[in-house]
N, C-alpha and C positions, 0 to 999 in steps of 0.2 A: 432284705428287700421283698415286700410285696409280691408275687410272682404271679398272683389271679387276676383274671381278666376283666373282673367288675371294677367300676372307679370306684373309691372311696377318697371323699375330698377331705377327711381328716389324714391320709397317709399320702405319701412321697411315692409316686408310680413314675418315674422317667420312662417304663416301659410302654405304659399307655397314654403318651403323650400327643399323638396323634388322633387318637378314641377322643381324646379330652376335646381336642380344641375341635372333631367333630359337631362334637357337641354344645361346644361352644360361640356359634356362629356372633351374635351378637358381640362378645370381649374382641373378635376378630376382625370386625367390623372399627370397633373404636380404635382397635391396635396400627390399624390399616388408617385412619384417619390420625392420630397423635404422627404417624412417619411420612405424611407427606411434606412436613420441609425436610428431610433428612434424604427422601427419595429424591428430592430436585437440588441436594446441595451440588450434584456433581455439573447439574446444568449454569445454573450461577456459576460454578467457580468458572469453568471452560468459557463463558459468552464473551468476554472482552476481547481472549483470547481468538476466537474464532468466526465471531465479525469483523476483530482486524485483516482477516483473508478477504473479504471479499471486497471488488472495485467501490460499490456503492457505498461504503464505509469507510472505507478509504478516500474519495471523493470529499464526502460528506465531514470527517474531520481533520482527514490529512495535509500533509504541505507536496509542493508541488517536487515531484521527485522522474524525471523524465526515463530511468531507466529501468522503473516498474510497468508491468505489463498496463497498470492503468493510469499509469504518470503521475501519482501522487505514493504516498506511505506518510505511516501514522507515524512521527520521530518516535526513536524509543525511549526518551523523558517521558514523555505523554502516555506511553505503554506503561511503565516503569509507575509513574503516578500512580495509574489504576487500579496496577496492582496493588500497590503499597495502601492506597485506601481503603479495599477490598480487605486488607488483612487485618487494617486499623481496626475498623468496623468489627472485625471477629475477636477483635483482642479485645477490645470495649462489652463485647456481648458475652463475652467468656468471664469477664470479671464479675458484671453484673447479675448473670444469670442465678447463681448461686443466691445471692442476696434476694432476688425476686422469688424464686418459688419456693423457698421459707418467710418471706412476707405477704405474701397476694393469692402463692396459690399456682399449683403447675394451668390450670382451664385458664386465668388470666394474663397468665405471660404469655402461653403461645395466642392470645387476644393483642397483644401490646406488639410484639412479633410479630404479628402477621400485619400491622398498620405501619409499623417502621418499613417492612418490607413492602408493600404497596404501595407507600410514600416514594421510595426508591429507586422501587420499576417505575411508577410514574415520571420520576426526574428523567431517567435515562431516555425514555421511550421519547420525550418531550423533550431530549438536548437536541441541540442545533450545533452545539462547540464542545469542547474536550473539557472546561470547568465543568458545566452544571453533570456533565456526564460522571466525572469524578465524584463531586458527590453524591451522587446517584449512586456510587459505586460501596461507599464509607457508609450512608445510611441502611443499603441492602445487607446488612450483614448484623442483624439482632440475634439474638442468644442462638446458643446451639439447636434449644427446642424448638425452632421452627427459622432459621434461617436457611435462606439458599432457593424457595419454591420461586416460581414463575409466578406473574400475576396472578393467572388461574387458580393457582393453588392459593395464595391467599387471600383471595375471595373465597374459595372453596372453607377454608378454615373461618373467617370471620362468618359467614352466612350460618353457618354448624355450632357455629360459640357456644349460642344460648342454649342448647341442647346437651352439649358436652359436659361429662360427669368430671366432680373436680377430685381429685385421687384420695383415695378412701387413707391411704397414707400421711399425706398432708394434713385431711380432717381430725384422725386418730391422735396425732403429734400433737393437734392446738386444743383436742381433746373434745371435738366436737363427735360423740359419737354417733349420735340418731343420726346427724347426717352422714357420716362417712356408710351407715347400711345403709339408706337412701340411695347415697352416690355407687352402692356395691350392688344395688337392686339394677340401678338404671345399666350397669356393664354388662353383669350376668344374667339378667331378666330374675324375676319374681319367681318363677313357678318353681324353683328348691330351694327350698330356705336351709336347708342341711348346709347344703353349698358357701349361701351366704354368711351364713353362722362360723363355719370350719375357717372362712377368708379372713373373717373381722375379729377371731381370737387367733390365725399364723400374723395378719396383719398386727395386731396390738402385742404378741408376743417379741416380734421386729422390733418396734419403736421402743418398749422399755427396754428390751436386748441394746440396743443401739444407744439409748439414751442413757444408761447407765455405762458402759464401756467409755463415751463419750465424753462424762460428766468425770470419770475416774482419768482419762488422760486429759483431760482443760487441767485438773488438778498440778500437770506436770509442767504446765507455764501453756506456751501459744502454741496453738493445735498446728498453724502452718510453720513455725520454727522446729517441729519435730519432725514433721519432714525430711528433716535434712541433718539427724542426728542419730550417732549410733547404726543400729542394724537399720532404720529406717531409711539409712540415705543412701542403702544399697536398693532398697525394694522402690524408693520416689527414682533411678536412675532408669531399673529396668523396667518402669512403668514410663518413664518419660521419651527411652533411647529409640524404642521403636516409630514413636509419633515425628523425633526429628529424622529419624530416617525415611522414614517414608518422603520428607520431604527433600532429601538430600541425596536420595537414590534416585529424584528426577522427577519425581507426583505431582509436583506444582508446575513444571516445564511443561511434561506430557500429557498431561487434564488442563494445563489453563494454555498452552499456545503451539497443539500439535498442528491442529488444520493451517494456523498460520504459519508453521516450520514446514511443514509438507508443500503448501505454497512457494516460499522461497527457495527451497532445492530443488522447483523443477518437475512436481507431480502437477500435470494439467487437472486428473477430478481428485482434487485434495481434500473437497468437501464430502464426496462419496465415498472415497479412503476412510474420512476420521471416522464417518456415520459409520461403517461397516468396524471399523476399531474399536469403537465404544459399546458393539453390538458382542463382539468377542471380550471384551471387558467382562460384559454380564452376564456372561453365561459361565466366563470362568470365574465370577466370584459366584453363581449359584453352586458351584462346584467344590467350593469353598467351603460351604454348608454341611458336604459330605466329609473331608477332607481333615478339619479342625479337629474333628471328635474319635478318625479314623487315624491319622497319624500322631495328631498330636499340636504342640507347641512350640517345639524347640525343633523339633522334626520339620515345619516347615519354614519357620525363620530362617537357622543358619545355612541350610542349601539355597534359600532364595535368595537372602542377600548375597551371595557368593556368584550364584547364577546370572542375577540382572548387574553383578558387577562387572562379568566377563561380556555382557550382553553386551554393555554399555562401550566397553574396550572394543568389540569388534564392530561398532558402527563408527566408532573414533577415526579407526583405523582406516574404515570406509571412507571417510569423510573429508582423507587426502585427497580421493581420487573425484574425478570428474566422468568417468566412463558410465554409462547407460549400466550395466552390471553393479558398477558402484550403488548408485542409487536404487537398486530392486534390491540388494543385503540389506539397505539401511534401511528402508520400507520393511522389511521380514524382523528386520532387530527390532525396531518400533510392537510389531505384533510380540516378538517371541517375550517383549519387556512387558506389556500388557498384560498377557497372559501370567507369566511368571508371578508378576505382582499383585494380580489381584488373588492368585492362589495364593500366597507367601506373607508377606507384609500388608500389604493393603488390606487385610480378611484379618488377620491372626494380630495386628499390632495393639489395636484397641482391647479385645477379646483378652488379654495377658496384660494389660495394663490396668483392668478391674481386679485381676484374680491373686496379685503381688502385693496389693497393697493392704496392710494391715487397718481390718473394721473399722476403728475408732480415727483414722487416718483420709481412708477411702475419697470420701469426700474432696478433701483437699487435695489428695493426689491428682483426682480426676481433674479437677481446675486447673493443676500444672501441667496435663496432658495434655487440656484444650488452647492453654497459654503456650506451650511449647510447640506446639502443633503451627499454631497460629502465627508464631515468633519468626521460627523455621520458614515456614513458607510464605514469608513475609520476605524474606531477606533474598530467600530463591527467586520468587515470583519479581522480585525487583531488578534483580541482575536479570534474568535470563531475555527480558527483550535486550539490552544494552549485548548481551552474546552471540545474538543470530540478526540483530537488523542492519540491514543493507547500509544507514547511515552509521552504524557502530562494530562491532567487532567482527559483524558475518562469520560465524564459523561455521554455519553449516550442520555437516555430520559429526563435526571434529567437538562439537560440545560434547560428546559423549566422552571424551578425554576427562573433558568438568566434573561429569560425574560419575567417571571410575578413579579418579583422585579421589573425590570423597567417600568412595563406597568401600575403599579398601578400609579404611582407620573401624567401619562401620563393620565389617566380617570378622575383624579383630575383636572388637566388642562385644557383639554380637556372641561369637563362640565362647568367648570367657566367661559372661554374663549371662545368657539367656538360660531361666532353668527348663526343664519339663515340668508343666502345671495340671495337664491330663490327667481328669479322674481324682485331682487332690481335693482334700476338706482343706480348709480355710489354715484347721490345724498341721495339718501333712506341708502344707505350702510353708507354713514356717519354720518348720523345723527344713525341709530342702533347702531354703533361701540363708537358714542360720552356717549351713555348710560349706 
């Protein structure tokens, strides 16, 4: 490795990765705009959830229910719908996406994305009744690349379209090359052409890399039937195990209906709680950032799921009781689970789920990631109003029982399965994964 402190954009410096993207104000700028739907999925997924807490929402689509503080609640069919739409919506966008930016182009999809999604928030913002809301809910939820923003953002994105460079990788692939330096001039500016040149021969070197591995396994029949064969349907498992965990550990619960769970157990500022939750969320996944690359992979999966499993057990536990003490543990469990999680799983599940799956594969694995992701907390997100609302199961604190049932099977897994991937080449990762 490199170990001097000048860049050379023909070599590999991980050390001065920082110096680079100094330098690089303008790629940072694009990189900062390509992730604001990804920055806002977490606001989408939470809003159904967390306008169901308040009166005026309740008012406005609820039945009349006299022993809520505001004499109505949303039934949990209706909750239940939402969600299940919400997730439809992401399972349709996950299928497609893939097809779209190998036909149209990654600048055009998050263009087609950001109009489904405005179309969406439009309906909702414009329902009166729980149908057109639902829909509202199904259409907000276009491909990965740019679902999840808030209006704002995608106006923010459609106004930027016409300016946005379409990826010098896409070009290269369809073999459009004058454009794809074009498109590499408008990212990293014009004034190094060294730069530009070093990008569009690592870039072209990629695409035939990839297109010939690619072209030699289609040869072995259907790229997604191998998936699921031989050593491969160990690496599509523990690419897929951590996305349904996450949703099984409680992610869909605690990000799509905490403010509304905090409400019904009895916290009067349950809206000031979650804000202040979600603000400890982000700081432990900036934390995250540190943490990945300092401990590891496996290092912080299987203490974590292990962790929010017992978390979960002792808010259950809480969740008999009715006492004023009761309820401040199961507030502190809610935090200790946030935190946990976005250090552990929530940060590290995705991150391990690129790095397992074999090149010529990737692709497709990634699809079953966003499809199992999406499946998962489809199924979560539907039960979980039917667990805590007043017309249905109420359990309270005691859902944490729910999901420390499922998070055991998940520790099991979890330790058997999950390798260390820390610091491996592509090659190191398969020879540990063949063991």
């Amino acid at each position: 490795m490199d170990a001097s402190t000048e860049i050379v954009w023909t070599k590999v410096q991980p050390h001065l990765k920082w110096k680079v993207l100094a330098k690089q104000k303008r790629f940072l700028m694009w990189a900062l705009y390509s992730s604001i739907g990804s920055m806002m999925l977490g606001f989408d997924f939470g809003v159904a959830g967390t306008c169901t807490a308040f009166p005026a929402f309740q008012k406005q689509f609820g039945e009349v229910y006299p022993s809520q503080a505001s004499g109505y609640l949303i039934p949990a069919r209706w909750q239940s719908g939402w969600a299940g739409a919400s997730s439809a919506g992401s399972i349709v966008g996950e299928i497609s996406v893939s097809y779209m930016l190998d036909t149209i182009g990654r600048k055009h999809t998050i263009a087609v994305g950001s109009l489904f999604t405005a179309i969406g928030i439009g309906m909702q913002i414009a329902s009166t009744e729980w149908k057109l809301f639902l829909a509202g809910r199904f259409i907000n939820e276009p491909p990965r690349t740019t679902k999840g923003q808030p209006l704002i953002g995608a106006v923010i994105l459609i106004v930027i379209y016409p300016w946005y460079p379409e990826s010098p990788y896409f070009l290269i692939k369809k073999g459009r090359m004058e454009q794809a330096r074009k498109s590499l001039n408008k990212i990293h500016g014009s004034e190094d052409q060294t730069l530009i040149e070093a990008e569009l021969a690592r870039i072209t070197d990629v695409v035939q890399f990839s297109d010939a591995i690619q072209e030699a396994a289609a040869a072995k029949g259907s790229l997604l039937a191998q998936c699921f064969q031989g050593p491969n349907l160990k690496r599509t498992l523990i690419a897929t195990l951590p996305a349904a965990g996450q949703q099984l550990i409680g992610a869909a619960f605690v990000l799509g209906y905490v403010t509304y769970f905090l409400s019904l157990i009895g916290v009067k500022e349950y809206f000031t709680v979650s804000v202040v939750l979600y603000v400890v969320m982000l700081l432990s996944n900036f934390t995250a950032f540190v943490a990945i690359e300092k401990a590891g992979r496996r290092a912080l999966l299987v203490p974590g799921i292990i962790a929010l499993t017992l978390i979960l057990l002792v808010m259950g536990i809480c969740g008999c009781f009715t006492t004023s003490p009761a309820l401040w543990i199961i507030i502190v469990c809610i935090f200790l689970w946030a935190i946990a999680y976005q250090l552990t799983i929530g940060a590290v599940g995705f991150a391990i789920g690129a790095e397992v799956s074999s090149p010529p594969l990737r692709s497709k694995v990634q699809g079953l990631v966003g499809v199992t992701q999406g499946v998962v907390g489809w199924v979560v997100g539907f039960v979980s109003p039917y667990m805590i609302n007043p017309d249905a199961g109420a359990l309270g604190g005691k859902v944490g029982f729910v999901f420390t049932g499922l998070g055991v099977p998940l520790c099991i897994l979890f330790y058997f399965l999950m390798p260390e991937t820390k610091g491996l080449s592509f090659e190191e990762a398969c020879s540990v994964l063949q063991q």
